[in-house]
C-alpha positions as CSV (number, residue, x, y, z in Angstrom):
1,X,108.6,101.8,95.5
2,X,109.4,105.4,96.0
3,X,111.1,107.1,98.9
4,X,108.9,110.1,99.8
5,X,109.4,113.3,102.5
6,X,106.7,115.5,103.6
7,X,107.6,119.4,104.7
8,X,105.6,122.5,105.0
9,X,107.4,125.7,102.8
10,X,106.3,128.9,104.1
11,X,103.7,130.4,101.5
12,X,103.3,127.0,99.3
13,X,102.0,124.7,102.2
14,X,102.4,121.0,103.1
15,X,104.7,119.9,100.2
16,X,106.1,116.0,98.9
17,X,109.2,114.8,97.6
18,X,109.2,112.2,95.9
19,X,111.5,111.0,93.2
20,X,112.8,114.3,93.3
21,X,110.2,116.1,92.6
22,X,108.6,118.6,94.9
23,X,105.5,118.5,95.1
24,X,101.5,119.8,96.5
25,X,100.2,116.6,98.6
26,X,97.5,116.6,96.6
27,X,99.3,117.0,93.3
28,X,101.1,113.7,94.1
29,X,98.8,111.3,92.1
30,X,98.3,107.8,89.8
31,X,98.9,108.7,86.2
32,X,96.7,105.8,85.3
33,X,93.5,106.2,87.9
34,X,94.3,109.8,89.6
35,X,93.8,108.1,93.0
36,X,95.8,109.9,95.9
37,X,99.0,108.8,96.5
38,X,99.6,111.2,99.2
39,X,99.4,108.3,102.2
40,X,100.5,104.8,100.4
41,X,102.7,103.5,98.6
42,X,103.7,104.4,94.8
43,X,106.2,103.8,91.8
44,X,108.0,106.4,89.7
45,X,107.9,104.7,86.3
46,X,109.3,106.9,83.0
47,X,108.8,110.7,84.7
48,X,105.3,109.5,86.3
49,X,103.5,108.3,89.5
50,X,101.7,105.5,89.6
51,X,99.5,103.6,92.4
52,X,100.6,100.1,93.8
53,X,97.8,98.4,91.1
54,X,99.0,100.4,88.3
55,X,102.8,100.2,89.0
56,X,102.6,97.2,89.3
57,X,100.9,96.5,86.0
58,X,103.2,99.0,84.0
59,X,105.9,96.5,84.9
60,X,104.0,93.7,83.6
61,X,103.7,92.3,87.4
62,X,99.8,91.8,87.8
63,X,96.8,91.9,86.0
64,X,94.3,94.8,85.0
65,X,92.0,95.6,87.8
66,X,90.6,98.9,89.3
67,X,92.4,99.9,92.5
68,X,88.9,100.8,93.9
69,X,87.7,97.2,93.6
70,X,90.6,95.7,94.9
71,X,90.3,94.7,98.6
């Protein structure tokens, strides 16, 4: 999982660094499903973001499945 920071820069707003990469809040978002990754947890797999569900699978460590059915 990625280390993340959130900070305000005057002019650009609430900002995220994650990976390295600074970032809009709402910029900061799965590759695979575009859910928000703004509040949970992520990976930073080959230069992209991805949600717990698809990081997860990327690495070959669970199945398919739509993070929005998953309880």
């Amino acid at each position: 999982m990625v280390q993340r920071q959130i900070f305000a820069l005057p002019g650009r707003g609430v900002m995220c660094r994650a990976a390295g990469h600074d970032l809009h809040g709402d910029c900061l978002s799965c590759a695979t499903c575009g859910s928000s990754l703004r509040n949970v947890g992520h990976h930073f797999i080959e230069d992209k973001f991805y949600c717990e569900v698809h990081g997860r699978q990327k690495k070959g460590l669970g199945p398919a499945m739509d993070p929005n059915l998953a309880a």
